[in-house]
C-alpha positions in Angstrom: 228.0 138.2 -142.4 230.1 140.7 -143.3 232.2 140.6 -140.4 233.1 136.8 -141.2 234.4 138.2 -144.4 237.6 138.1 -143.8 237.5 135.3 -142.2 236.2 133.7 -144.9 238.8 134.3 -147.7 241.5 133.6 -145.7 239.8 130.1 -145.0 238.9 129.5 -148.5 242.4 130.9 -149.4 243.7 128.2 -147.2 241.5 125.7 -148.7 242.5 126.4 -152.6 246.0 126.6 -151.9 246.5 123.2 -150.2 243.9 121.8 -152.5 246.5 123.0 -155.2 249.5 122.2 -154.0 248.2 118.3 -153.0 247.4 118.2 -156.2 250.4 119.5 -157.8 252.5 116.9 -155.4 250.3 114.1 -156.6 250.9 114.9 -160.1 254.6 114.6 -159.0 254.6 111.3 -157.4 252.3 109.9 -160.4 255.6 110.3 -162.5 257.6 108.1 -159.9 255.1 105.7 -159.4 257.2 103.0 -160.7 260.0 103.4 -159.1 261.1 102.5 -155.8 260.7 106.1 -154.5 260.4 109.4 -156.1 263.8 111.7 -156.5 263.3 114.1 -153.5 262.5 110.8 -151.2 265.9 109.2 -152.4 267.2 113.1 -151.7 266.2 113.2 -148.2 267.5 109.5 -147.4 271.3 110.3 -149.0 270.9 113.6 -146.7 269.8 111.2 -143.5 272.9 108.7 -144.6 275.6 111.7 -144.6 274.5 113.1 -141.3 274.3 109.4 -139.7 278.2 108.9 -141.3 279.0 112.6 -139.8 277.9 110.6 -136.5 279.6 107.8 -136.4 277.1 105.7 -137.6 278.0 104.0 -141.5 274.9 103.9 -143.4 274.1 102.0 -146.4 270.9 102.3 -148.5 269.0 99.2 -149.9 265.9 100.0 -152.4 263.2 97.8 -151.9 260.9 97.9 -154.6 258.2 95.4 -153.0 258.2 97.9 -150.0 258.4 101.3 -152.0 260.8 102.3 -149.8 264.7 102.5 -149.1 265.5 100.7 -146.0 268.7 101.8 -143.8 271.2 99.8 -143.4 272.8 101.4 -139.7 275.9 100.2 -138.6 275.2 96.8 -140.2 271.5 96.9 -138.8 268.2 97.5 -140.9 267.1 100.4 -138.7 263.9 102.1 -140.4 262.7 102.9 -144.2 262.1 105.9 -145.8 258.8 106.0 -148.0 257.2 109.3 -149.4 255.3 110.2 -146.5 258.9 110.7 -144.3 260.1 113.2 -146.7 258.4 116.3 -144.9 256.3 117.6 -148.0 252.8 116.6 -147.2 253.8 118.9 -144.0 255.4 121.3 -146.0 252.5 121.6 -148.0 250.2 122.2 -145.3 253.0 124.7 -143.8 252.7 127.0 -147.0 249.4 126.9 -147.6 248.2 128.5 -143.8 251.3 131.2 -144.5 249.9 132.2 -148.1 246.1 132.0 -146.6 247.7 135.3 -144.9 249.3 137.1 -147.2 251.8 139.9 -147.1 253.5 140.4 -150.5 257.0 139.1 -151.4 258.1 138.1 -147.8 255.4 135.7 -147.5 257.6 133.7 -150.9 260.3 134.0 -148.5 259.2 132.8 -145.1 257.8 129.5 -146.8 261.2 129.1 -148.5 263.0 129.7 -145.0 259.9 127.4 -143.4 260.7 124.6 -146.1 264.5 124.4 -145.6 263.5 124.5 -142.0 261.4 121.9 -141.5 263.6 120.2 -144.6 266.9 120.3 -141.9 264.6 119.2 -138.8 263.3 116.7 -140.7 266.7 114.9 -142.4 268.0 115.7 -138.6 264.7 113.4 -137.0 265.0 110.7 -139.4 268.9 110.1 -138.4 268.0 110.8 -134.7 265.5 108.1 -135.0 267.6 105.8 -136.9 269.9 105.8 -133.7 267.2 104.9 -131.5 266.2 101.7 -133.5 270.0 100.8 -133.7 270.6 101.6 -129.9 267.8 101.8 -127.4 264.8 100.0 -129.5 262.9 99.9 -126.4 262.4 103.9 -127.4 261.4 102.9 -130.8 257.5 103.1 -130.8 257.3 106.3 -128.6 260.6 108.0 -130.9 258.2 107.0 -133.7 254.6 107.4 -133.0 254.7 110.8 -130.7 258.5 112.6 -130.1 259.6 112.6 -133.9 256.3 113.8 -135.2 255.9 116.5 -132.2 259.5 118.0 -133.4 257.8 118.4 -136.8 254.4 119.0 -136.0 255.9 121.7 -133.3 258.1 123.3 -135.8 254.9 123.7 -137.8 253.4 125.3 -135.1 256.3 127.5 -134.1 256.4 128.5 -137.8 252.6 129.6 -138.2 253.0 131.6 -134.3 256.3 133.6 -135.8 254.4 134.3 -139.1 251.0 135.4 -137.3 253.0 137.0 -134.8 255.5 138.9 -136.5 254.1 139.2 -139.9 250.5 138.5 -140.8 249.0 140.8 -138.3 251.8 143.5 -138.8 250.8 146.9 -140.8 252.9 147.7 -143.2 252.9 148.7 -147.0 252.7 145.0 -148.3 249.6 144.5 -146.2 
């Protein structure tokens, strides 16, 4: 048993910290729940509607309240909606709480600040991306939504959590 050990606290390290966080986040959206969507939502859609602008692409955001979501308005089409679970914290969340499970002092605060803004960037970035698919090859739109869009996040994750094992986590060092 002992040599699980340290398995073990990093596991239930893991565990406490999401558990935490999720919690924190729902305490968060309970404060929104009557609006149409909660401020850092509404942040990520304004974000997606400047980059689609940058593009070419004029965007105008509708709130639907029946929906809980803001719809996109895309060069005169409705393209998609943005609801809570497209603004990238649920992953975030997830994100932090493997980095912390392994931590290694003050660096670890700022790799999951670097992660978030990361996977914050990728994520305004897929949202537009995908927005231009509904508007110009909807045939694409399933497949952009159901499997390329969430691999780009998904594998950003991924990429993330290799750099941090890789680099960091299993590193020596006076922090560890």
């Amino acid at each position: 048993m002992k040599d699980f050990l340290p398995v073990l606290k990093i596991l239930l390290r893991f565990v406490l910290i999401y558990i935490g966080l999720v919690l924190l986040y729902q305490f968060y959206l309970n404060a929104y729940a009557a609006e149409v969507v909660d401020p850092f939502t509404r942040s990520v859609a304004v974000q997606v509607a400047w980059v689609q602008e940058t593009f070419g692409f004029p965007t105008v955001l509708i709130d639907s309240m029946e929906l809980h979501s803001v719809l996109f308005r895309t060069a005169g089409q409705f393209t998609t909606r943005m609801v809570e679970g497209c603004n990238v914290i649920s992953v975030a969340i997830l994100f932090a709480a493997f980095i912390f499970a392994f931590y290694k002092g003050s660096k670890t605060f700022i790799f999951v600040l670097a992660g978030w803004i990361l996977l914050h960037i990728l994520n305004v970035l897929r949202i537009a991306m995908l927005n231009v698919i509904y508007l110009k090859y909807p045939q694409y739109e399933k497949i952009g939504h159901d499997y390329i869009f969430p691999a780009i996040i998904y594998g950003g994750v991924v990429i993330l959590w290799l750099v941090w094992i890789q680099f960091f986590a299993l590193k020596k060092g006076k922090d560890a």
